[in-house]
N, C-alpha and C positions, 0 to 999 in steps of 0.2 A: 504494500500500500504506500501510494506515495504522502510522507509525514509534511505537516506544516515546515519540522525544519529541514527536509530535503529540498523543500521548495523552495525557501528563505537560501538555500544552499548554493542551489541552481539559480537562482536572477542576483547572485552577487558571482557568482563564475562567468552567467553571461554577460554582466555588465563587465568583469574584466577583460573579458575576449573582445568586448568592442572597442577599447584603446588602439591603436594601431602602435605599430612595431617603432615604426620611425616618425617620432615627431617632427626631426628636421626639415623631411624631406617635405611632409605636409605644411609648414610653415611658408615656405618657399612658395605655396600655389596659392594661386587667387580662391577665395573663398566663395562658397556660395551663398552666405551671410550676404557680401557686400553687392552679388548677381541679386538678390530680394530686394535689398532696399534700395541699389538703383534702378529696378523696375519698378517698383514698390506695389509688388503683389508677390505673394507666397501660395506657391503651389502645393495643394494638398489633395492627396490622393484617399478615396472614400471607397466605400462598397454600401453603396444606395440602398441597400434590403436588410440593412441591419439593424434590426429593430432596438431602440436605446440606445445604440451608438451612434450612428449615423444613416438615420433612415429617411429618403425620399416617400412622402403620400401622395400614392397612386391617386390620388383625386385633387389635390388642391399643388403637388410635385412642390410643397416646401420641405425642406430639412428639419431635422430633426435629431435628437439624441445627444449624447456625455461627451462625443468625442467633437460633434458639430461644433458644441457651444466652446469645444475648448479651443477649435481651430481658429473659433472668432477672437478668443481668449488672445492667441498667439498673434494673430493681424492686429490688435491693438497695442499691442508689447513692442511689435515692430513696428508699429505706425505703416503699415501695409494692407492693402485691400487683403481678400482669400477667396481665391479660383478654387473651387473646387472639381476634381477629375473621378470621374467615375473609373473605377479599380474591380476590383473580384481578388479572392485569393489565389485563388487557380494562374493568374497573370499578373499579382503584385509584385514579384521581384522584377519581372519586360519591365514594367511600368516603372517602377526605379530605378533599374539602373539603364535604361533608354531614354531617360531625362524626361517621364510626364509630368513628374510632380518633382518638387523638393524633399518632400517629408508625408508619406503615410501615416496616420492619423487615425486609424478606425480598429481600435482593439488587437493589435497583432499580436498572436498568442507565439510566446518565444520557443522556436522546436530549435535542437540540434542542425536539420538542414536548412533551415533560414538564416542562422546567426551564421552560417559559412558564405553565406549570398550579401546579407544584409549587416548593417550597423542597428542597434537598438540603444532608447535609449532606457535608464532605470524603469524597471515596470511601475504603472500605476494603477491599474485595475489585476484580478485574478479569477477566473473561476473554474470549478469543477466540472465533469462531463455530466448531462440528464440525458433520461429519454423520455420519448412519446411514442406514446401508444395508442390507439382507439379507445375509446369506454365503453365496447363493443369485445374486447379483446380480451377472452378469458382466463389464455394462458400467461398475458402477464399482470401480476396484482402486485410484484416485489422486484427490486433492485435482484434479487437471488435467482429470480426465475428468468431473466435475461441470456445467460449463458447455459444452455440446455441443449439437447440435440432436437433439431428439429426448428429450433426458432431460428428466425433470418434477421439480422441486423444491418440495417441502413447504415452509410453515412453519405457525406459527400466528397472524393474526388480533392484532394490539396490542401483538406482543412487538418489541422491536426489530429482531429478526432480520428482519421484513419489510420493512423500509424500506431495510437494508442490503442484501436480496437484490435486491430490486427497483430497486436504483440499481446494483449492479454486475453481474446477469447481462446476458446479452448472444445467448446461444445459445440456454439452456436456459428451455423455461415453470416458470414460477411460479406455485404456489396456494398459498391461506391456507383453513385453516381455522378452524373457532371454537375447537374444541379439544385440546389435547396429542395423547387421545387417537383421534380423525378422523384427524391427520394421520398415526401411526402406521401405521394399520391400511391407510390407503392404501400405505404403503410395503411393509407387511406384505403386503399384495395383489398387489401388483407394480405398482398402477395407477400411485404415483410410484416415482422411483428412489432419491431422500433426498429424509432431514426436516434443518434446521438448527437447532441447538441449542446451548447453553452448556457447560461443562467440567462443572459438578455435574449436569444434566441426561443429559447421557451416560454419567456413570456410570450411573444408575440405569437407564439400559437397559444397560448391560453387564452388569450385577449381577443383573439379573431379566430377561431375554427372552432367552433361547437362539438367537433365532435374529438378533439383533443386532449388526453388523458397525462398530467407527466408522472414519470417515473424517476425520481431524487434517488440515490445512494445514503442508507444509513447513516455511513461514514465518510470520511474522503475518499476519494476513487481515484481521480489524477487530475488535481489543479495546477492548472498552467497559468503563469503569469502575461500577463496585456502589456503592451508598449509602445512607442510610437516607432518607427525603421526609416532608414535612410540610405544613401548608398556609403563603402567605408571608406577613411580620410573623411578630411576636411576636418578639423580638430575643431574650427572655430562653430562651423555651422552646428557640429555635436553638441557642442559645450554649450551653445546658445540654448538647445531644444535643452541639454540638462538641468539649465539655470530656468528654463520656464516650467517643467515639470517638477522639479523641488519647489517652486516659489505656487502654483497650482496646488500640490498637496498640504504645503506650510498655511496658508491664507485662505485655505478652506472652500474657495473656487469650486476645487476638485469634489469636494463631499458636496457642496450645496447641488451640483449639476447631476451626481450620482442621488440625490434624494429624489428631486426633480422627476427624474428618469426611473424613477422606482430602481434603480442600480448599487442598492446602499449595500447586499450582501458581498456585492466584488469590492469592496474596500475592507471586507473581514475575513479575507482568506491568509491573513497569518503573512502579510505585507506589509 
C-alpha cells in the first residue's frame, strides 16, 4: 500500500530530479520568464473536461475549476494576460515541449515516465485512485470486490491510473481506452464493471450521471501527487512557477479555490 510517507517521499525525490544538472549552462540562455512578459501573455496548457480543475461548460464554454482560477492567479503575479490551450494527457508532453504552452496547469499527476519528459514543479494538490460503477451493478458493492476474476476494469489510455492498475490487479482484466468518454459508456453498458478515476473526476460523474455509483478504497490505495510541468532548464522560469506555488499554498489562494471547487480532500493527502 502506498503510505502517506512514501508519498511525502516520492514529491521531495521528484522535486529533486527536476533541478537540472548544470546550472551554468542554463544561466547562459534567454529565459522564458523574460519570452512572457515581453509578450505579456502566458501560455497555459488545460484539459477542458476536467471537472474542478479546469473545466470548459458545454453550454455556456466558460472555465472553470482550482487550476483555472490559479492560472489567472499566475497572469496577475506577472502582470500578463492567460491564453489558455487546450491539452489532453495523452499529448501533454507534444504540447510542451513543441512550445504550445509555457506551463501546464491542470493537475499533472507526477508518474516516473513524465518527470523523464517533463520538469515539475513542488506538488500542490494529491489524490487517490476511485471507481464507478453503475447502481445497477451487483457484483461490485466494495473496494475488495474490484479485483476478482471475471470483473473488467476501465481506464483511460496515458492517465496514470493505467500503469497503476496494470501493476496491481491480479484477478480482474484491464482495458484502456483513448477516451474518458469510451470508457464510461463501456461501464455504462455493463461491458466493464468500473472505470478508475481521480477525487475531482468522480465528482463530476456524481454531479451529472444519475446512474453513477463511486467506489472509495477503505484505505489509501495509490495517491499521486498534482503539479504544474514544464519543459527542463530554464532555472529562472522554474523558480518563478516555485515562488508562485509556495506563495499560493502560504496565502491561502490555494485552499480558498480548493473549497470553492468542492476540492478540499486533495489538500489532505498527507502534502
Amino acid at each position: 500500500m502506498m503510505t502517506y510517507q512514501r508519498v511525502g517521499l516520492l514529491c521531495v525525490l521528484v522535486w529533486m530530479l527536476s533541478f537540472p544538472l548544470s546550472a551554468q549552462v542554463q544561466a547562459d540562455l534567454p529565459s522564458r520568464l523574460d519570452q512572457v512578459l515581453e509578450r505579456g501573455e502566458v501560455r497555459v496548457c488545460i484539459w477542458p473536461e476536467y471537472y474542478g480543475i479546469s473545466y470548459r461548460n458545454p453550454r455556456t464554454r466558460t472555465l472553470s475549476g482550482i487550476d483555472y482560477e490559479m492560472a489567472l492567479e499566475l497572469g496577475k503575479e506577472l502582470g500578463v494576460t492567460v491564453a489558455f490551450v487546450d491539452s489532453h494527457f495523452a499529448h501533454l508532453i507534444d504540447d510542451i515541449l513543441e512550445d504550445r504552452c509555457d506551463v501546464a496547469m491542470f493537475a499533472i499527476g507526477i508518474t516516473a515516465e513524465r518527470v523523464k519528459a517533463l520538469r515539475f514543479t513542488q506538488p500542490h494538490l494529491a489524490s487517490d485512485i476511485y471507481a464507478i460503477t453503475t447502481k445497477s451493478n451487483r457484483r461490485i458493492q466494495r473496494w475488495a470486490d474490484i479485483d476478482q476474476e471475471g470483473v473488467v476494469v476501465a481506464v483511460v489510455k496515458d492517465t496514470w491510473h493505467e500503469p497503476v492498475m496494470r501493476a496491481r490487479l491480479r484477478h480482474a482484466e484491464l482495458v484502456a481506452f483513448d477516451t474518458p468518454f469510451t470508457r464510461e459508456q463501456e461501464v455504462r453498458s455493463g461491458r466493464a464493471d468500473v472505470f478508475m478515476t481521480d477525487y475531482p473526476y468522480s465528482q463530476r460523474m456524481l454531479d451529472t450521471a444519475d446512474w453513477a455509483r463511486l467506489i472509495a478504497p477503505e484505505e489509501p490505495y495509490h495517491i499521486t501527487p498534482y503539479a504544474y510541468a514544464m519543459q527542463h532548464g530554464d532555472d529562472r522560469w522554474h523558480q518563478r512557477m516555485e515562488q508562485f506555488v509556495a506563495a499560493i499554498k502560504a496565502d491561502g489562494r490555494l485552499r480558498e479555490a480548493a473549497q470553492r471547487n468542492n476540492l478540499l480532500p486533495l489538500l489532505r493527502n498527507g502534502l
